[in-house]
C-alpha positions as CSV (number, residue, x, y, z in Angstrom):
1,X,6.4,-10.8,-23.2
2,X,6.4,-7.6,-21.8
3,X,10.0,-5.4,-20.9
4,X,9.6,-3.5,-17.5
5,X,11.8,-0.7,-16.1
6,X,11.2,-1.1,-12.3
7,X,13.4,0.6,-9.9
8,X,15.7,1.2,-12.4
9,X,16.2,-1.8,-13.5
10,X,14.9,-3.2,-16.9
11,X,13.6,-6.6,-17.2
12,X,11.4,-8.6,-19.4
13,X,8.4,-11.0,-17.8
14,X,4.6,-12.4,-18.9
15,X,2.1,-10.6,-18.9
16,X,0.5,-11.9,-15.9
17,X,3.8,-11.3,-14.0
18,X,3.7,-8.0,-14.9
19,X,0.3,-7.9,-14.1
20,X,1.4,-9.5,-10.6
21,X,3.7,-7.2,-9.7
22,X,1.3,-4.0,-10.4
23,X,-1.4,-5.1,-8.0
24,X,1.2,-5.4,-5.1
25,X,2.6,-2.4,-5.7
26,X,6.1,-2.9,-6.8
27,X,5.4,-2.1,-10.3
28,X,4.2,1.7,-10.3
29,X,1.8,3.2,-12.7
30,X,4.3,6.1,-14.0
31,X,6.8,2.9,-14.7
32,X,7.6,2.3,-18.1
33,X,6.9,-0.6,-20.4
34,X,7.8,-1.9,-23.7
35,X,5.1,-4.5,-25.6
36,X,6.2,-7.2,-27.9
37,X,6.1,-5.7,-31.6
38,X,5.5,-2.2,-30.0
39,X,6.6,1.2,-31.1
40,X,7.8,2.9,-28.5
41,X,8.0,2.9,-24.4
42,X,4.2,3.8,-22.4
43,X,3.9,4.1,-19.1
44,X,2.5,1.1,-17.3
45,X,-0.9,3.0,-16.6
46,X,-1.5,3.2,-20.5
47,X,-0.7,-0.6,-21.1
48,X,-4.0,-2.4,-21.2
49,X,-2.5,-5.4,-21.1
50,X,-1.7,-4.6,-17.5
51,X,-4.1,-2.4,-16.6
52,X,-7.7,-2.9,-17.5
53,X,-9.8,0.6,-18.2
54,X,-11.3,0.6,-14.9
55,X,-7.3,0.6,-13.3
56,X,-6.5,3.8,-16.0
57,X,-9.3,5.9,-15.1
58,X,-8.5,5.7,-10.9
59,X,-5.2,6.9,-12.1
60,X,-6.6,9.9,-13.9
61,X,-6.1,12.8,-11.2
62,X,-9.3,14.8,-12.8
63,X,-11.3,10.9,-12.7
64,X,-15.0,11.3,-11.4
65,X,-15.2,8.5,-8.9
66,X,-18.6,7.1,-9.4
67,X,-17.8,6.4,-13.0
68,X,-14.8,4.3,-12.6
69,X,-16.9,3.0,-9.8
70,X,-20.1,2.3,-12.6
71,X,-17.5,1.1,-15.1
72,X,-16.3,-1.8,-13.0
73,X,-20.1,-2.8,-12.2
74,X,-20.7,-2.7,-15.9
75,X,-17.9,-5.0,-16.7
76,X,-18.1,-7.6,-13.4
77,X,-21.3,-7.6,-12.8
78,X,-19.7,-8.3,-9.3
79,X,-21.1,-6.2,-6.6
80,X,-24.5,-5.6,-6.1
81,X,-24.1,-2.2,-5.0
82,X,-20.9,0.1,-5.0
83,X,-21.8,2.7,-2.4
84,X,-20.5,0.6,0.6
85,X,-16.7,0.9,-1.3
86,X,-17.0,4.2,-2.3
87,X,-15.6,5.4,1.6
88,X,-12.7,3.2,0.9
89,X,-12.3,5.0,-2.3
90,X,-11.9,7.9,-0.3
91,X,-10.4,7.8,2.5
92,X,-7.7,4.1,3.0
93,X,-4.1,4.3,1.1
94,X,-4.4,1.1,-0.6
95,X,-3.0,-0.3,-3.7
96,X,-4.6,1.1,-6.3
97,X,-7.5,1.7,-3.7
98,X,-10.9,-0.2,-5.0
99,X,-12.0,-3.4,-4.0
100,X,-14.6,-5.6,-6.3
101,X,-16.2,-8.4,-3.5
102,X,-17.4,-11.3,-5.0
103,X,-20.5,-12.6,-3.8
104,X,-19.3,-16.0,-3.0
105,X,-16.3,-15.1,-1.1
106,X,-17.0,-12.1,1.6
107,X,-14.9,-13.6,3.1
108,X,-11.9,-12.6,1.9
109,X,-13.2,-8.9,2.1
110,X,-13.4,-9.7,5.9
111,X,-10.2,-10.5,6.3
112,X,-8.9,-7.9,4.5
113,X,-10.7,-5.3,6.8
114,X,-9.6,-7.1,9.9
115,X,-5.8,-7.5,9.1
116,X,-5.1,-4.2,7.3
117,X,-3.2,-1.4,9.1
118,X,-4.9,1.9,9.4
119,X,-2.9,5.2,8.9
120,X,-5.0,7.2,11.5
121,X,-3.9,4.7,14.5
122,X,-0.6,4.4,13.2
123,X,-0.3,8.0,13.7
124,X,-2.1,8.0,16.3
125,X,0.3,5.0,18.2
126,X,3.1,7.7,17.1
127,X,2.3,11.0,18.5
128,X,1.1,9.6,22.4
129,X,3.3,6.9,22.3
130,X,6.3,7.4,19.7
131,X,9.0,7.2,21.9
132,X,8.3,3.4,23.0
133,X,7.9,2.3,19.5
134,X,4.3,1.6,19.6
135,X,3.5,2.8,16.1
136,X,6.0,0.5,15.0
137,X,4.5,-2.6,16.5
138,X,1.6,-1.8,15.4
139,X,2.9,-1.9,11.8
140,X,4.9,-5.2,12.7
141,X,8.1,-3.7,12.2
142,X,9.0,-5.4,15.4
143,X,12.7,-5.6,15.9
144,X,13.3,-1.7,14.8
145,X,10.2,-1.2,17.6
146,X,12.1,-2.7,20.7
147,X,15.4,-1.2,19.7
148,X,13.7,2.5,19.6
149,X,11.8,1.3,22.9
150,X,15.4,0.3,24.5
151,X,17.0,3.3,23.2
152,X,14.5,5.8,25.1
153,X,14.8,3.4,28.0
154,X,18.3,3.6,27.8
155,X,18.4,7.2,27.8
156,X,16.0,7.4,30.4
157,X,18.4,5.8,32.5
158,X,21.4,7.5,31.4
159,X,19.6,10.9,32.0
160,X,21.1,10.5,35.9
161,X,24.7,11.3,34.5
162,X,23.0,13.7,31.9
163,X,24.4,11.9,29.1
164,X,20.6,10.7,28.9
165,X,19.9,14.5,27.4
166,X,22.1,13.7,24.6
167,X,20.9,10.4,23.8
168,X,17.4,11.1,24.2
169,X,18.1,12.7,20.6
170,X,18.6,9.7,18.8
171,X,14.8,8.8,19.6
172,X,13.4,12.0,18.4
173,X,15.1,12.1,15.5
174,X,13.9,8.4,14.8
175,X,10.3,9.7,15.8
176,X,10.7,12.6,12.9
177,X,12.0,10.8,10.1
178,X,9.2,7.9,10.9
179,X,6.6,10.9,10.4
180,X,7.2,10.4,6.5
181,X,7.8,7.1,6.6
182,X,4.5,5.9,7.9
183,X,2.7,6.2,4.8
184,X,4.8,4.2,2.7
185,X,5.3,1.6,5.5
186,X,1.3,1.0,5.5
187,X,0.7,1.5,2.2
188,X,3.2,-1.5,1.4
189,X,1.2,-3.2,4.5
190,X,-2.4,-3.2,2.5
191,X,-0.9,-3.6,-0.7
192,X,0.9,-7.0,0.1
193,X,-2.2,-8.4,1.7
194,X,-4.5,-7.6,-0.7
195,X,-2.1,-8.9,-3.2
196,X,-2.0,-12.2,-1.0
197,X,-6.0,-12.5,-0.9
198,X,-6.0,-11.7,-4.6
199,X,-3.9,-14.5,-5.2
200,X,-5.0,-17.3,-2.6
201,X,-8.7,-16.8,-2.4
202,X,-9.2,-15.0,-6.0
203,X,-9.9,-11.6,-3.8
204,X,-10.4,-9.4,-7.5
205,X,-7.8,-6.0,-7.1
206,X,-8.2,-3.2,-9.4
C-alpha cells in the first residue's frame, strides 16, 4: 500500500491504483507519497514503484530526449524505431507525453491520433470564432459552448436597445479567461483517452 496526498487530500491505495491514477493525470509528479515501511515522504516522480526510470527521466527539466527515448527501447524492446515519436515528444501536451506502440496493436495508436484534441485548432476555433463557442465544441465541452453561443446571440439582438453593448462583455470576458483554460482543458482531453486505451486495449503510457 502506498499513502497519496492528491489535491490535498491524503489517502492510501495499491500500487497499481496509484500507478492508475498517474498515467491519467490526476496524480501529479510533484505529489507526495508515503511507501509502506518507508522513511520519509518523496515526491511521486522519485517513487519507482509508480514511476518506472524511463517516467523520472522525462520529468527531469535538464533530460536529453533521445536517452529517455533509448532507455525505453532498451527496456521494451517495443518499437522498432523511436524517431517517428520523437515529434510527439516535442510538440503534443499529453500526459506524460511519450507513447511506446506495440507492434501487435497499431491500432490503438490510431485511434489515439484520430480522437485526441489538438491545442493549435483549439486555439485556432477560439481566436476566428470565439464568440460562438466553437473552440469549446471542439473540446466537447458542449453545453458551456451553446450557452456562450446564445449569450453573443442574445446580445447581438439586444444591441438594438444598446443594452447589447453591455452584454456583449460577458462573452469577451468568457473568451479571455478561456485563453488559459485551454491548455488544461486538452491536456485533461489526451490524458483520459490515453489512459482509456491504456487500459482497454493494453495501449503502454509512460
Amino acid at each position: 500500500m502506498i499513502s497519496i496526498v492528491m489535491n490535498g487530500q491524503q489517502e492510501q491505495v495499491t500500487t497499481e491504483r496509484a500507478r492508475e491514477l498517474f498515467l491519467a493525470g490526476a496524480l501529479k509528479p510533484d505529489d507526495l507519497a508515503f511507501l509502506d515501511g518507508g522513511s520519509k515522504w518523496e515526491s511521486v516522480r522519485s517513487v519507482a514503484q509508480i514511476v518506472d526510470e524511463a517516467e523520472v527521466a522525462i520529468y527531469q527539466p535538464n533530460a536529453n530526449l533521445n536517452k529517455i527515448i533509448e532507455s525505453v527501447d532498451q527496456k521494451s524492446n517495443i518499437l522498432p524505431s523511436t524517431q517517428p515519436l520523437l515529434a510527439p515528444i516535442q510538440t503534443q501536451l499529453v500526459n506524460p507525453a511519450v507513447f511506446q506502440l506495440s507492434q501487435a496493436n497499431p491500432a490503438a495508436r490510431a485511434q489515439y491520433e484520430a480522437n485526441k484534441l489538438s491545442l493549435g485548432t483549439a486555439f485556432i476555433f477560439l481566436i476566428f470564432l470565439g464568440y460562438l463557442g466553437a473552440h469549446r465544441f471542439y473540446m466537447g465541452r458542449t453545453a458551456t459552448a451553446i450557452t456562450l453561443l446564445c449569450c453573443t446571440l442574445l446580445s447581438l439582438l439586444l444591441m438594438f436597445v444598446l443594452i447589447g453593448f453591455f452584454t456583449i462583455w460577458i462573452s469577451a470576458i468568457w473568451i479571455f479567461v478561456d485563453i488559459f483554460l485551454i491548455s488544461e482543458i486538452v491536456r485533461q482531453h489526451n490524458a483520459s483517452l490515453a489512459a482509456k486505451l491504456f487500459h482497454d486495449q493494453n495501449f503502454l503510457i509512460l
